[in-house]
Backbone as CSV, one residue per row, in Angstrom:
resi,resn,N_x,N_y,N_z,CA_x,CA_y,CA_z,C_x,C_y,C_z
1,UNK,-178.204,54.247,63.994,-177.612,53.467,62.922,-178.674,52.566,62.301
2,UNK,-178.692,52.227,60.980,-179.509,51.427,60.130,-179.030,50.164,59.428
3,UNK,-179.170,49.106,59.321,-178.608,48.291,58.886,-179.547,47.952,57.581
4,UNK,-178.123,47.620,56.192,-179.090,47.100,55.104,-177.918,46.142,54.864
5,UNK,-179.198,44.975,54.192,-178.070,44.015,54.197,-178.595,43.396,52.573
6,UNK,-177.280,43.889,51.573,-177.588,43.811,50.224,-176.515,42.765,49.561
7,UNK,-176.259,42.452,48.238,-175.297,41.305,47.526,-174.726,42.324,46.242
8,UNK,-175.210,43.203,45.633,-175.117,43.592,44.917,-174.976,45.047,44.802
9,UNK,-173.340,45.885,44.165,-173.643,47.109,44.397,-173.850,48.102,43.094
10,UNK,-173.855,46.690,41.859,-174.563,47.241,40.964,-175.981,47.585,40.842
11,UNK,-176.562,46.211,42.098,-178.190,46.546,41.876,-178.393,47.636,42.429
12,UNK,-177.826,48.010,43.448,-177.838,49.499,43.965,-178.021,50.670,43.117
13,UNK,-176.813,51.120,42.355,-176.366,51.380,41.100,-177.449,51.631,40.740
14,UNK,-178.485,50.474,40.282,-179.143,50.859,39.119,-180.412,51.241,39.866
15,UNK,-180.554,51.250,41.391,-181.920,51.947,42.163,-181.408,53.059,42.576
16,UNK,-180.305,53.871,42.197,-180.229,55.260,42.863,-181.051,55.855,43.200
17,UNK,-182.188,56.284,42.723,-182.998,56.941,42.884,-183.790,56.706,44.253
18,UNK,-184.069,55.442,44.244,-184.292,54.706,45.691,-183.694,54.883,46.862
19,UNK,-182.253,54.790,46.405,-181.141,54.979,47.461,-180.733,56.372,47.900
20,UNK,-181.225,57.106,46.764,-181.223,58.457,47.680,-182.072,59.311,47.781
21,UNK,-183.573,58.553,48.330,-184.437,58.831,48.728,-184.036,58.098,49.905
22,UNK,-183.618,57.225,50.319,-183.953,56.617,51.381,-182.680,56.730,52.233
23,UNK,-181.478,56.888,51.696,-180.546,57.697,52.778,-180.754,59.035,52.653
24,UNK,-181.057,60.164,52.361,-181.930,61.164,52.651,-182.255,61.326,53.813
25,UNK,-183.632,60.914,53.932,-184.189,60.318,54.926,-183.523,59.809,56.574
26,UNK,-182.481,58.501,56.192,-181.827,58.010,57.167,-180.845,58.690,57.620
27,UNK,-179.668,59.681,57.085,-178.671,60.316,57.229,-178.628,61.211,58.035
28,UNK,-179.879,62.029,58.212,-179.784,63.219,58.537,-178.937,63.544,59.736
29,UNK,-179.160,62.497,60.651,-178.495,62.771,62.295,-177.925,61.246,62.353
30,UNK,-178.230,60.362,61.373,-177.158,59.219,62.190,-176.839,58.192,61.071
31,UNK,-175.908,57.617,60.555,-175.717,56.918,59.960,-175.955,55.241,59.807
32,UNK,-175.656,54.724,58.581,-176.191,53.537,58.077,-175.409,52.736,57.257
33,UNK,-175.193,51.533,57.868,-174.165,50.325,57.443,-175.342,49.466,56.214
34,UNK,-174.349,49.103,55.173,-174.397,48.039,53.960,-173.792,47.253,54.386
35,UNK,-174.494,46.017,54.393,-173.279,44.450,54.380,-173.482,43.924,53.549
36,UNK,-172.631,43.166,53.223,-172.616,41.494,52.050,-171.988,42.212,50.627
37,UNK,-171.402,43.373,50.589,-171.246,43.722,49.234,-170.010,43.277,48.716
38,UNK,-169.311,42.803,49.438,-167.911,42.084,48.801,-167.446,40.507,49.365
39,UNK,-167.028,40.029,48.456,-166.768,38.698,48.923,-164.827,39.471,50.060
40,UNK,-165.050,38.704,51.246,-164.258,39.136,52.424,-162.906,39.042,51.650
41,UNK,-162.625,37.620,51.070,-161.590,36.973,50.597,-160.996,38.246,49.641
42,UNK,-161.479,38.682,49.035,-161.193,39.468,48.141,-160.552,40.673,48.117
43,UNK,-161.351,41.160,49.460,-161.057,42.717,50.423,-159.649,42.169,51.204
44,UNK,-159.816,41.075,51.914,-158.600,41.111,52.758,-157.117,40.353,51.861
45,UNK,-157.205,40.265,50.588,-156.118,39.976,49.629,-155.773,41.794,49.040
46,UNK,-156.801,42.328,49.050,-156.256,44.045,48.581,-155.284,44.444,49.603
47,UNK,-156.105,44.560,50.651,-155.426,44.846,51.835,-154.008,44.521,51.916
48,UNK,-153.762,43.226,52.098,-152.672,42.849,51.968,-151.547,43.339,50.866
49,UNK,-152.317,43.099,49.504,-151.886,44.111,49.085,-150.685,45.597,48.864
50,UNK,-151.669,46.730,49.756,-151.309,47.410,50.138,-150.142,47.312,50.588
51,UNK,-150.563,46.645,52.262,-149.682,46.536,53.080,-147.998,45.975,52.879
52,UNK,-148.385,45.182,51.469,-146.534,44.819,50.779,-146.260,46.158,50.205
53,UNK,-146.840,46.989,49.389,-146.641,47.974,49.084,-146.064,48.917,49.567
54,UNK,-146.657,49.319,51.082,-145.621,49.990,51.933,-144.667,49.489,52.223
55,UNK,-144.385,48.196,52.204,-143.365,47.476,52.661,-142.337,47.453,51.908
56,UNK,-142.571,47.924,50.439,-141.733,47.792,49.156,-141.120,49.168,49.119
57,UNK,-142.140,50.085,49.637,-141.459,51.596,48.910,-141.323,52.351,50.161
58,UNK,-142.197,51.806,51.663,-141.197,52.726,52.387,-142.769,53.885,52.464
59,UNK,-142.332,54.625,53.231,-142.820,56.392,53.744,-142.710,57.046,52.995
60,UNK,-143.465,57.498,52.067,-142.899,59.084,51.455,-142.616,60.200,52.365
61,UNK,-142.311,61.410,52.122,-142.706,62.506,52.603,-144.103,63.340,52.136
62,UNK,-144.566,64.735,52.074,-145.495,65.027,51.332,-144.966,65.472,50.263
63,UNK,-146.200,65.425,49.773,-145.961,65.683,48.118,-147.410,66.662,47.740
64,UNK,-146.925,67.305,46.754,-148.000,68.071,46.114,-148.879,67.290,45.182
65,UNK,-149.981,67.747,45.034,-151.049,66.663,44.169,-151.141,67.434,43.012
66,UNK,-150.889,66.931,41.908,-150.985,67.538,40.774,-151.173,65.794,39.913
67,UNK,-151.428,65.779,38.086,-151.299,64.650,37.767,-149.808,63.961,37.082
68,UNK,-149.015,64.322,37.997,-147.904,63.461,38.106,-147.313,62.817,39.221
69,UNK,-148.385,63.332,40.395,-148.189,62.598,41.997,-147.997,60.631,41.101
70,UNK,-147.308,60.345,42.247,-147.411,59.206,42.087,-148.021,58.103,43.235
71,UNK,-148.613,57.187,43.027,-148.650,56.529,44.271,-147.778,56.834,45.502
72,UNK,-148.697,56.555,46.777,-147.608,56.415,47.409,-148.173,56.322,48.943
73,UNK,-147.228,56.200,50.095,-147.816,55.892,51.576,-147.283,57.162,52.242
74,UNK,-147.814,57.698,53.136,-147.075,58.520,53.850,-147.475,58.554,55.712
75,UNK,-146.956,58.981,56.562,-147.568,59.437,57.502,-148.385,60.614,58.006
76,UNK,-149.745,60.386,58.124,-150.079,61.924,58.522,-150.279,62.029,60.329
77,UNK,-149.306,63.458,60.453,-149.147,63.174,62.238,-149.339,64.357,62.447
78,UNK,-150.340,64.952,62.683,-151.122,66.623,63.134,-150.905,66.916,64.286
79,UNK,-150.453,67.733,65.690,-150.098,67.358,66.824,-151.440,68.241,67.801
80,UNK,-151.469,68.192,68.878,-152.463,68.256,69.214,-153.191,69.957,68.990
81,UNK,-152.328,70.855,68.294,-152.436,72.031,68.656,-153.213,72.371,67.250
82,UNK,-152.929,71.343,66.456,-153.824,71.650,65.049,-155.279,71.875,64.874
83,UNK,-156.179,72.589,64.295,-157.534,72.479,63.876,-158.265,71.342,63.711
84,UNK,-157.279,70.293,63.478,-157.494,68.516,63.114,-156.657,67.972,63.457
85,UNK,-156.173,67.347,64.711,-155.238,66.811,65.340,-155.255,65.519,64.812
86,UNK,-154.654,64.803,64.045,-154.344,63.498,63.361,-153.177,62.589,63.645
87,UNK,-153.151,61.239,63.347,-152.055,60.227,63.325,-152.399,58.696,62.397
88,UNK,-152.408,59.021,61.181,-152.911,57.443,60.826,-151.672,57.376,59.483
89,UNK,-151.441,56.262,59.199,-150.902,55.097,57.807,-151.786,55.911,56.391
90,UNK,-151.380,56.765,55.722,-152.490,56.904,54.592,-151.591,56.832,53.360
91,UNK,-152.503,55.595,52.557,-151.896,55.148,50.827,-152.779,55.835,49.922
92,UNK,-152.350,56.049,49.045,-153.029,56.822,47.972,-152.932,56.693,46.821
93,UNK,-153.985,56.120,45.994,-153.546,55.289,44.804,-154.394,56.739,43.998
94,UNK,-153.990,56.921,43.047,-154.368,58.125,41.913,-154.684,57.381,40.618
95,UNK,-155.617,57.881,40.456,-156.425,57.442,38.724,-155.334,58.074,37.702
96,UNK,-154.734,58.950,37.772,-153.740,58.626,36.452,-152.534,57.634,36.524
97,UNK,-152.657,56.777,37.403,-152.121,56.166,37.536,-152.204,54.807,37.407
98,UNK,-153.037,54.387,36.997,-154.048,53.018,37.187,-153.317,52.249,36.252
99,UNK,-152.590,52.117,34.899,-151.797,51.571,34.184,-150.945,50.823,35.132
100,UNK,-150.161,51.241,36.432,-149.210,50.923,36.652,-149.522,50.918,38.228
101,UNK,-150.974,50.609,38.475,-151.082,50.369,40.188,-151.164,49.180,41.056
102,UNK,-151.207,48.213,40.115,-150.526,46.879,40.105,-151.929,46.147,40.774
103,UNK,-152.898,46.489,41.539,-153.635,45.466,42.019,-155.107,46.589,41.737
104,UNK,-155.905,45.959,40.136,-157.134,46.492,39.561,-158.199,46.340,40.331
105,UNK,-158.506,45.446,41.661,-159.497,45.625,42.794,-159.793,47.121,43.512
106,UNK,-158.526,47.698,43.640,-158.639,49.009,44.270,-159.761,49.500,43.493
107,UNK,-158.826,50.268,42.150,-160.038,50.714,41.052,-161.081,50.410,41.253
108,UNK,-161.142,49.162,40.971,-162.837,48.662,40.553,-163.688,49.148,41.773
109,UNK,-163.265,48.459,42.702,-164.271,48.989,44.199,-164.346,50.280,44.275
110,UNK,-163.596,50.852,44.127,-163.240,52.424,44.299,-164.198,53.167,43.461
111,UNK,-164.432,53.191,42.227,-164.884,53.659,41.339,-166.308,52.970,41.342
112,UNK,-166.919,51.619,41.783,-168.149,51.269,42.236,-168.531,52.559,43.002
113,UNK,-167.914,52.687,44.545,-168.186,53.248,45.331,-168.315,54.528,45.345
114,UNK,-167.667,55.316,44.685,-167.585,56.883,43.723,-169.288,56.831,43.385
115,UNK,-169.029,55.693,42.079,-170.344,56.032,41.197,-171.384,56.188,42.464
116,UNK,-171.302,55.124,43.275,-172.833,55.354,44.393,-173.017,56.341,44.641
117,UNK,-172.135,56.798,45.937,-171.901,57.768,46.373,-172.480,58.965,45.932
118,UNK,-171.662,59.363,44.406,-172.396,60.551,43.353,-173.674,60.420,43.329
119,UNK,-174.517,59.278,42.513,-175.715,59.380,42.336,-176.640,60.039,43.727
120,UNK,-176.111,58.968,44.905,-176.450,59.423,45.947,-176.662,60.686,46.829
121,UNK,-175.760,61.230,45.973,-175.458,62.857,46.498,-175.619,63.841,45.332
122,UNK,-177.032,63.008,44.421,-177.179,64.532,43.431,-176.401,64.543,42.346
123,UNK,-174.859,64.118,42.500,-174.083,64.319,41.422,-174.050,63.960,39.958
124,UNK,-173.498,64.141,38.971,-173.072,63.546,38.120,-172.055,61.931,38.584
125,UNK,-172.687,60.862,37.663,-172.286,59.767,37.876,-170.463,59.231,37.855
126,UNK,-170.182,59.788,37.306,-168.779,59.978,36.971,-168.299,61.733,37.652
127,UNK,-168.534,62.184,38.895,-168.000,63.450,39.788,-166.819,62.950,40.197
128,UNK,-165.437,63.278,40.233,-164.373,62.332,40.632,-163.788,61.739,39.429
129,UNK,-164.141,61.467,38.867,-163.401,60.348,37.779,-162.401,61.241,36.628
130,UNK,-162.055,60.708,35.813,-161.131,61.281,35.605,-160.941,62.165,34.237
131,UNK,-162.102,61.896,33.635,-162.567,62.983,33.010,-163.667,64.207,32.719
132,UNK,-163.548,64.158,34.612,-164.362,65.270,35.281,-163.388,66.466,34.894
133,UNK,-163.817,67.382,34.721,-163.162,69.024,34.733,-163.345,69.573,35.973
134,UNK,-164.532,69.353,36.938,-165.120,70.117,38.143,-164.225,69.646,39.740
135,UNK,-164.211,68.242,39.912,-164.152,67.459,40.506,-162.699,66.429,40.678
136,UNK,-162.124,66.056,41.303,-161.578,64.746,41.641,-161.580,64.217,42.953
137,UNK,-161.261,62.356,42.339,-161.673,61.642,43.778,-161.018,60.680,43.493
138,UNK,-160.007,59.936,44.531,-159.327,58.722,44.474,-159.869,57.941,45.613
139,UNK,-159.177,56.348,45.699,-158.865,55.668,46.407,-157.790,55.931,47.650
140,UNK,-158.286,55.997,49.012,-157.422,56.676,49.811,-157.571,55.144,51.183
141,UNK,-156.276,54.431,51.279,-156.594,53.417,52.070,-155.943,53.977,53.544
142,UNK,-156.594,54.056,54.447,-156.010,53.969,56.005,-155.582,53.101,56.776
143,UNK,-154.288,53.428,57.471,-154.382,52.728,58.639,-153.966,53.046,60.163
144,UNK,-155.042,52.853,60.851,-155.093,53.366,62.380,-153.818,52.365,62.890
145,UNK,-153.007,52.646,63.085,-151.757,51.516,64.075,-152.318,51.484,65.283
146,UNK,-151.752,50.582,65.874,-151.894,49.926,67.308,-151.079,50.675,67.947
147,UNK,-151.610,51.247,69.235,-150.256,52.533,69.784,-150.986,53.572,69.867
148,UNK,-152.129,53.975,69.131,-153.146,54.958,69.564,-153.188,56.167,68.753
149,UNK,-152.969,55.640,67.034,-153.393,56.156,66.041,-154.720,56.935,66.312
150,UNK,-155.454,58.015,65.950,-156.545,58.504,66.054,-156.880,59.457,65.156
151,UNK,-158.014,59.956,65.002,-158.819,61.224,64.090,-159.632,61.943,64.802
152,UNK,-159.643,63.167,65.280,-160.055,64.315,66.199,-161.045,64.788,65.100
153,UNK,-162.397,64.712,66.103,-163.691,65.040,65.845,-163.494,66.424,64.694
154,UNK,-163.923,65.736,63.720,-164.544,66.855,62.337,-165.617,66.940,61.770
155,UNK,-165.619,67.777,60.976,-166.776,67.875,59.396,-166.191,67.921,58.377
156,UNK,-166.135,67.439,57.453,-166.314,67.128,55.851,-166.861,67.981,55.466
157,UNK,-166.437,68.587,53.772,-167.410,69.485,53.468,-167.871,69.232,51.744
158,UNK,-168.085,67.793,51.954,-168.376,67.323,50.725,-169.270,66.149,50.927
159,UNK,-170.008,65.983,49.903,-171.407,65.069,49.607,-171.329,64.074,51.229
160,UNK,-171.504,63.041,50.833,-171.361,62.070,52.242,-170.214,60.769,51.855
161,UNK,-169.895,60.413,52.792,-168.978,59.869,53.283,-169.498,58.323,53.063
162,UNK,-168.312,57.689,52.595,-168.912,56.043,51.868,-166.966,55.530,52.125
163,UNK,-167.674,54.576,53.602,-166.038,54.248,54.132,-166.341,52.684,54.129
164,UNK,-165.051,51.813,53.403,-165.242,50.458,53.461,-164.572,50.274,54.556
165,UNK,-164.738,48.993,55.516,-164.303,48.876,56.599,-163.479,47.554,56.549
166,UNK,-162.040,47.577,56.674,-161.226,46.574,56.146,-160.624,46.328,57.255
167,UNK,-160.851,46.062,58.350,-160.976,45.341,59.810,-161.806,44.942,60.886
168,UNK,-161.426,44.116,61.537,-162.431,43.892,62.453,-161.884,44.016,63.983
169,UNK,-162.855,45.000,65.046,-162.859,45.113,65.927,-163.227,44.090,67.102
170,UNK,-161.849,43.686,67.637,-161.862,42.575,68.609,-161.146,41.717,68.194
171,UNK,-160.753,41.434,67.273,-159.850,40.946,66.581,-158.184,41.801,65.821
172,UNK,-158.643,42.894,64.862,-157.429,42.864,64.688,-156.954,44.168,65.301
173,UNK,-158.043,45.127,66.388,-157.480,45.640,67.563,-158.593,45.597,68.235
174,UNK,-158.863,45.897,69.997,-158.872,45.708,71.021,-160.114,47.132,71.637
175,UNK,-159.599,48.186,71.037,-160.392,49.142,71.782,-160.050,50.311,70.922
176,UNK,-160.967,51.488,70.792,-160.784,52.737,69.967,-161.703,52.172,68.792
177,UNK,-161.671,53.551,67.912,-162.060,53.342,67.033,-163.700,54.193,66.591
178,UNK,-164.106,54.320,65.024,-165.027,54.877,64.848,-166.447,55.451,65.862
179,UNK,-166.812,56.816,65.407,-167.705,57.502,66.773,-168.018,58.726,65.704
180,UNK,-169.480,58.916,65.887,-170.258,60.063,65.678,-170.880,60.795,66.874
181,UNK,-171.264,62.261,66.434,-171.859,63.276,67.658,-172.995,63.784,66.816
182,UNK,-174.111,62.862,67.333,-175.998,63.096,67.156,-176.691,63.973,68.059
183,UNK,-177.517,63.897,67.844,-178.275,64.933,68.929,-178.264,63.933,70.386
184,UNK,-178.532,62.842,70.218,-178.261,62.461,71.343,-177.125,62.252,72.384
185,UNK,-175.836,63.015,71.833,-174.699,62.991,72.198,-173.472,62.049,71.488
186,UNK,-172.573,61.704,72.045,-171.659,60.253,71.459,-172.063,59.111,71.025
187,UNK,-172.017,58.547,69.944,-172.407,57.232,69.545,-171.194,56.625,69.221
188,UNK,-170.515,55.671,69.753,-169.251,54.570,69.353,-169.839,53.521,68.650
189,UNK,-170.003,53.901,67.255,-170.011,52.926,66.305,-169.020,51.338,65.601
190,UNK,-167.989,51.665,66.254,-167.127,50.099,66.186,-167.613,48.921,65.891
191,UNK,-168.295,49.178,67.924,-168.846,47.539,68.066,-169.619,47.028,66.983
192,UNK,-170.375,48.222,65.852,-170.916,47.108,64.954,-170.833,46.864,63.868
193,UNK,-169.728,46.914,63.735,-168.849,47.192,62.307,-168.383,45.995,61.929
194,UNK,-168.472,45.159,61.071,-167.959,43.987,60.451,-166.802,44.152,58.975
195,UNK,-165.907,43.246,59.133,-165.000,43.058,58.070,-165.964,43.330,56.843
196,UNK,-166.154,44.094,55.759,-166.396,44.420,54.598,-167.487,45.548,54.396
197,UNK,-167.990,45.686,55.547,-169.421,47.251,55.636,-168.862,47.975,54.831
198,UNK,-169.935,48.917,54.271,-169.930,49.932,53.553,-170.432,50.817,54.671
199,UNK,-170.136,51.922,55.552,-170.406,52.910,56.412,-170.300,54.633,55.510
200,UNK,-171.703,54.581,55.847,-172.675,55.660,55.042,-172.852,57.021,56.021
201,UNK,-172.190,58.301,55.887,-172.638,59.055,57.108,-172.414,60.440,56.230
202,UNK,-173.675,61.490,56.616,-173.370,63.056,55.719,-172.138,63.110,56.308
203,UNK,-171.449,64.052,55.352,-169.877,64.476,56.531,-170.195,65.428,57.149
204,UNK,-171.233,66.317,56.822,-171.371,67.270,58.204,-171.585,66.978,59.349
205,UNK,-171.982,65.608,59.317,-172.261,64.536,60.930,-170.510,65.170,61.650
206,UNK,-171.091,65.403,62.833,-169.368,65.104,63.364,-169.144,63.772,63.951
207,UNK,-168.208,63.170,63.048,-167.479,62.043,63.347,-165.756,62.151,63.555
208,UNK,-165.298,61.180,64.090,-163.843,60.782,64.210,-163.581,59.459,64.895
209,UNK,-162.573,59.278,64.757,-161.877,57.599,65.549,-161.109,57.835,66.834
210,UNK,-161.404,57.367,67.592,-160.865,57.333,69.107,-159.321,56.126,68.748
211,UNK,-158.203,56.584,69.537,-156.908,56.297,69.871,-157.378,54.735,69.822
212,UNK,-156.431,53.820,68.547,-156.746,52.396,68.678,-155.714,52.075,69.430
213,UNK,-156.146,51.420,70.606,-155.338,50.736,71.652,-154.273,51.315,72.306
214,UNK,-154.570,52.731,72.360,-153.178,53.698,73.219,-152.544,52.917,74.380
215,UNK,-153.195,52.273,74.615,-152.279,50.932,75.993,-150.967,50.403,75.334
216,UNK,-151.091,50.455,73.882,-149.829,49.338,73.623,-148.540,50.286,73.059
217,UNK,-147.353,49.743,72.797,-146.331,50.386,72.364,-146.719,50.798,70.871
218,UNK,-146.396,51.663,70.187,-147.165,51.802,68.443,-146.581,50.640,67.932
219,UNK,-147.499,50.164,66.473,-147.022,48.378,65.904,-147.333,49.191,64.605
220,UNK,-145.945,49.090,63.978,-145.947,49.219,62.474,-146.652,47.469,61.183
221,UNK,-147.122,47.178,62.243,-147.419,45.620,61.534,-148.682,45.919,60.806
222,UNK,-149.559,44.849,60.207,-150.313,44.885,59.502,-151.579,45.017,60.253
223,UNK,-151.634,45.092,62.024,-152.874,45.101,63.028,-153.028,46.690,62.803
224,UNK,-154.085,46.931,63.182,-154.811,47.680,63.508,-156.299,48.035,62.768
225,UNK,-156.770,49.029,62.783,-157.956,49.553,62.160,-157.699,49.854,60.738
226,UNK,-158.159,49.582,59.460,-158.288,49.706,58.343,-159.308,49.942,57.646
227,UNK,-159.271,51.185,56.715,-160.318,51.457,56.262,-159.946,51.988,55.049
228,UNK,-161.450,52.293,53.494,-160.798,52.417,52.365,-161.945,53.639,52.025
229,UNK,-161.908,54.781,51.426,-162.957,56.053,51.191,-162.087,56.520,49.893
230,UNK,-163.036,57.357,49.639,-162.515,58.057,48.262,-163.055,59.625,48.405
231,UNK,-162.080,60.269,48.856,-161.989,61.991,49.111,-162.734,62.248,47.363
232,UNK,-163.846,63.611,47.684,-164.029,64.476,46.386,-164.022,65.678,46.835
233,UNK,-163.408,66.855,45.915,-162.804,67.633,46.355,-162.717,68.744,44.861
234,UNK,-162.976,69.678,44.645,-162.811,70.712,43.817,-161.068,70.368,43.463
235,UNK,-161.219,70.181,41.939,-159.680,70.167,40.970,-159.008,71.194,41.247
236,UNK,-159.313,72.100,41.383,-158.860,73.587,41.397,-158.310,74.018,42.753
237,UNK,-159.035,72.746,43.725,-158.580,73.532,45.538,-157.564,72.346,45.748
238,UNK,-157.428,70.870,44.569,-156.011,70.527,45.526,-154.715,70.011,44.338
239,UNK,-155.344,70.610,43.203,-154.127,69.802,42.298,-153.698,71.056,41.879
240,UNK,-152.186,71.100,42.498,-151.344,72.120,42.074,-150.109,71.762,40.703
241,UNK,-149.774,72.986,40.069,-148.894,72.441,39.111,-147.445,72.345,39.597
242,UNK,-146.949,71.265,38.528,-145.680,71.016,38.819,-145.619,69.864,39.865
C-alpha cells in the first residue's frame, strides 16, 4: 500500500498525466490510498443523507437498468453457492436522474471521481457520463451491516477501482472488512483506512471485504462499513429497454 496525502482533486485533475504514470507504476500488485480530499463534515452529512433516504422509501426489489430506473436502495444477498457470494445495503443514484436526487454532493464527488479515474485509465474524460454512447457509470453507495455483511473474493473487469471510504474502522464497526490477494498472499487493508480515503486498486487485483462483525445479531442502523464507487460498464451489457 502507498500513501498520498493531497487537498485538491482538481489539482489532480489537471496532473493526470502524472497520476497515471505514477499509479501505473504503483498498482500493479498492490494498492494506494489518497487522503485530505474532502472536508469529513461534508462526506458524513451525504451519508446521512442516504441513510434517510432508505429510511423514506424502504427496499426496492430488482429492477432492470435502463434510463427510466429510478433511484433507489435494494438488498444484494448472493448465497454461498454463487460465483460471487454477496450481502451488502446498495443505493444507486443514476445520472438521468440528477434533477430530482435531492442531495448535488453525490454528483459532484461522483463525477470528480469518474473524471480521475478515466484520465487515469486511458479513457476519455467524460467515459461514464452521460453523454457517452460507449460507456456508463453512476454513483453506487454501500453498506456492509453489522451481522456479517461481506463481498467474496473477485475481479473487476474494468479500468481500476476508485472507492471513497465513508467509515471508520474501530469505531463505526469492530472487525471485518476490506482485503486484497498480492503475490505475497492476504493483505487486510482496513486497519488503514480513514474516514474520507480515496482507495485506488486495478480491479484485476483480487480483492473483497471480510464479514463486518459476524459476532453480532445483523443492525439495520446507520453502523457499519460504508463506502461510495462508481461502476463503468459497456451501455449495451447493462441498460436494457423498457
Amino acid at each position: 500500500m502507498k500513501l498520498y496525502e493531497e487537498s485538491s482533486l482538481s489539482a489532480m485533475i489537471a496532473r493526470a498525466s502524472f497520476w497515471k504514470s505514477e499509479l501505473d507504476a504503483t498498482l500493479t500488485q498492490k494498492s494506494a490510498i489518497i487522503r485530505g480530499l474532502f472536508d469529513a463534515d461534508r462526506l458524513r452529512a451525504m451519508k446521512a443523507w442516504v441513510y434517510a433516504f432508505r429510511q423514506q422509501h424502504g427496499l426496492s426489489g430488482h429492477m432492470p437498468y435502463n434510463e427510466g430506473t429510478p433511484d433507489h436502495v435494494k438488498l444484494v444477498d448472493k448465497p454461498l453457492t454463487d460465483r460471487r457470494p454477496t450481502r451488502f445495503v446498495l443505493s444507486q443514484f443514476f445520472p438521468w436522474n440528477n434533477d430530482s436526487r435531492g442531495n448535488g454532493d453525490i454528483g459532484e464527488i461522483a463525477m470528480g471521481l469518474m473524471t480521475f479515474r478515466n484520465l487515469c485509465s486511458g479513457l476519455d474524460p467524460r467515459a461514464g457520463f452521460m453523454d457517452d454512447q460507449t460507456f456508463i457509470s453512476w454513483p453506487s453507495i454501500i453498506q456492509y451491516r453489522q451481522g456479517g455483511d461481506f463481498l467474496a473474493a473477485h475481479q473487476d473487469d474494468y479500468a481500476f477501482q476508485c472507492i471513497l471510504i465513508l467509515s471508520d474502522y474501530g469505531r463505526d464497526f469492530q472487525t471485518g472488512g476490506n482485503y486484497y490477494l498480492g503475490p505475497e498472499g492476504h493483505r487486510f487493508l482496513e486497519p488503514d483506512l480513514q474516514f474520507g480515503d480515496v482507495v485506488l486498486l486495478k480491479s484485476d487485483l483480487v480483492h473483497g471485504v471480510h464479514g463486518i462483525d459476524p459476532h453480532l445479531p445483523l443492525d439495520d442502523s446507520a453502523g457499519g462499513r460504508w463506502m461510495m464507487f462508481c461502476p463503468l460498464a459497456r451501455r449495451d451489457s447493462v441498460l436494457r429497454k423498457g
